[in-house]
N, C-alpha and C positions, 0 to 999 in steps of 0.2 A: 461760397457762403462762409461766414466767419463765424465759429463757436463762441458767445457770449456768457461768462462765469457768472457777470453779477444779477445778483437779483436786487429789482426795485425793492426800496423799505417799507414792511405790511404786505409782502404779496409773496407767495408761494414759489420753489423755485423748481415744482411741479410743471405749474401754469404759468409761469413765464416765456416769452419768447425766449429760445437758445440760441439761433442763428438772424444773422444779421448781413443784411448783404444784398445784392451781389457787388463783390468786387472785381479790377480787373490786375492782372498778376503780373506783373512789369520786370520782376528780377526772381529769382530759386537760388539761395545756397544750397551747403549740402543739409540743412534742417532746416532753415529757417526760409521764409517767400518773403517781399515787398509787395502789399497792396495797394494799389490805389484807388482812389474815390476824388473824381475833381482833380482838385489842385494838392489833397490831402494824402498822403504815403503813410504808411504804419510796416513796420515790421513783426511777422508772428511764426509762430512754429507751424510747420506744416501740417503738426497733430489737430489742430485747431482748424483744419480748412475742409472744406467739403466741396462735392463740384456741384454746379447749379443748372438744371436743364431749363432750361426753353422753349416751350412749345408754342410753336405756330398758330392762332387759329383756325385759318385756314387749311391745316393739316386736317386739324379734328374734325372742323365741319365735314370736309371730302369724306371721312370715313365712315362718319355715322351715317350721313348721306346712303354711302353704299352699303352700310349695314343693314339701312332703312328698305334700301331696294332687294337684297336679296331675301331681309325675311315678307314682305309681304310676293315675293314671287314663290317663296315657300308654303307661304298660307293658303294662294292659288292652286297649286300642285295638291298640296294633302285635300283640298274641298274638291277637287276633281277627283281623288283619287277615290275619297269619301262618297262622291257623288256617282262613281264608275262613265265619269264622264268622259271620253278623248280629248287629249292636250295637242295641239302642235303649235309650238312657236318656232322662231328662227333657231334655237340652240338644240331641241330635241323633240321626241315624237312619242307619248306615250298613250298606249290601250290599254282598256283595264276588260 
């Protein structure tokens, strides 16, 4: 991502976009990177550059997914537990 100075005219440079981007990084001096976008190159100080994640969504759904599964196996456990009712599944065995 690329740090953007200016501000549009009548708009705040509070609430302006600052970064602009992604680009892909083709050349590094010793201060200065080449970016490219397309067919378009710019040269900028490396002060000016930020790195850009990417997240999969297929990453996030798996996780929440299994966030999803262990608390409602959580919520089963404490209402047994609540309940002094016996647990056994495949992973453990509990008496109350």
């Amino acid at each position: 991502m690329l740090f953007d100075e200016t501000v549009p005219r009548g708009r705040s440079r509070k609430l302006s976009v600052q970064w602009i981007g992604p680009y892909t990084i083709t050349e590094i001096d010793k201060v200065n990177a080449t970016l490219t976008s397309g067919r378009k190159s710019t040269k900028v100080h490396v002060k000016r550059l930020k790195l850009f994640y990417c997240i999969r969504w297929a990453d996030v759904k798996n996780r929440v997914f299994a966030l999803l599964q262990m608390t409602s196996e959580l919520i089963v456990l404490v209402t047994c537990m609540m309940l002094r009712v016996p647990v056994r599944t495949a992973d453990y065995e509990m008496k109350f």
